[in-house]
C-alpha positions in Angstrom: -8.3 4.4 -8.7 -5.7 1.9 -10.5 -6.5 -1.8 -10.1 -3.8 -4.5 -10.9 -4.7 -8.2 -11.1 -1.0 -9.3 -11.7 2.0 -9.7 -9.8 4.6 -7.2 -10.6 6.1 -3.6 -9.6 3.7 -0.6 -8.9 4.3 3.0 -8.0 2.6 6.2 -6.9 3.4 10.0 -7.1 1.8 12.5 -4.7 1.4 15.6 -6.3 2.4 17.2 -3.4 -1.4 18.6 -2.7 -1.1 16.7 1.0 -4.2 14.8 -0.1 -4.1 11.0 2.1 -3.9 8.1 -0.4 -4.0 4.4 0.5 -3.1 1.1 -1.2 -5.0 -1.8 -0.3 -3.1 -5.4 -1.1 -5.1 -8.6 -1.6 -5.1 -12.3 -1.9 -6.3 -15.7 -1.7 -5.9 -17.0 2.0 -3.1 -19.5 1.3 -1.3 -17.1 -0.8 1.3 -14.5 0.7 1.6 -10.4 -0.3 5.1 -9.3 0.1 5.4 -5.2 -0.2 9.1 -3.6 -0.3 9.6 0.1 -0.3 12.1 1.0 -2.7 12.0 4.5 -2.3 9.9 6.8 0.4 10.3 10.3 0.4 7.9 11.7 3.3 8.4 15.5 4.4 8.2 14.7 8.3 8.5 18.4 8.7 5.1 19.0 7.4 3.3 16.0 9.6 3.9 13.6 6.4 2.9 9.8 7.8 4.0 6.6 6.5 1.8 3.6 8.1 1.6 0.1 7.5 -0.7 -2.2 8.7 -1.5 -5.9 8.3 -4.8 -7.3 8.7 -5.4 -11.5 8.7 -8.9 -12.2 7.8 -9.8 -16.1 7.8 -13.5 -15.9 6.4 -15.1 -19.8 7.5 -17.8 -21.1 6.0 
């Protein structure tokens, strides 16, 4: 597991075992995440997947 605390570029490799991998992105509620895909290189032919989803979670105390 690789955790970053600071803002900057990141990158993953498979190594092609067909093992699932996630990336979970953080932050403070008033702050914003912006992800850009430079690069995807997903074998559709062999049921590779691609998903992203956004979750807004406003915790009140």
């Amino acid at each position: 597991m690789l955790v970053g605390l600071e803002e900057g570029t990141y990158y993953y490799k498979s190594r092609g075992t067909g093992d699932v991998c996630g990336v979970y992105l953080l932050s403070q509620p008033d702050e914003a995440v912006q992800v850009s895909f430079d690069y995807l290189n997903v074998d559709c032919e062999s049921d590779g997947l691609v998903s992203v989803s956004i979750l807004c979670y406003r915790c009140c105390s």
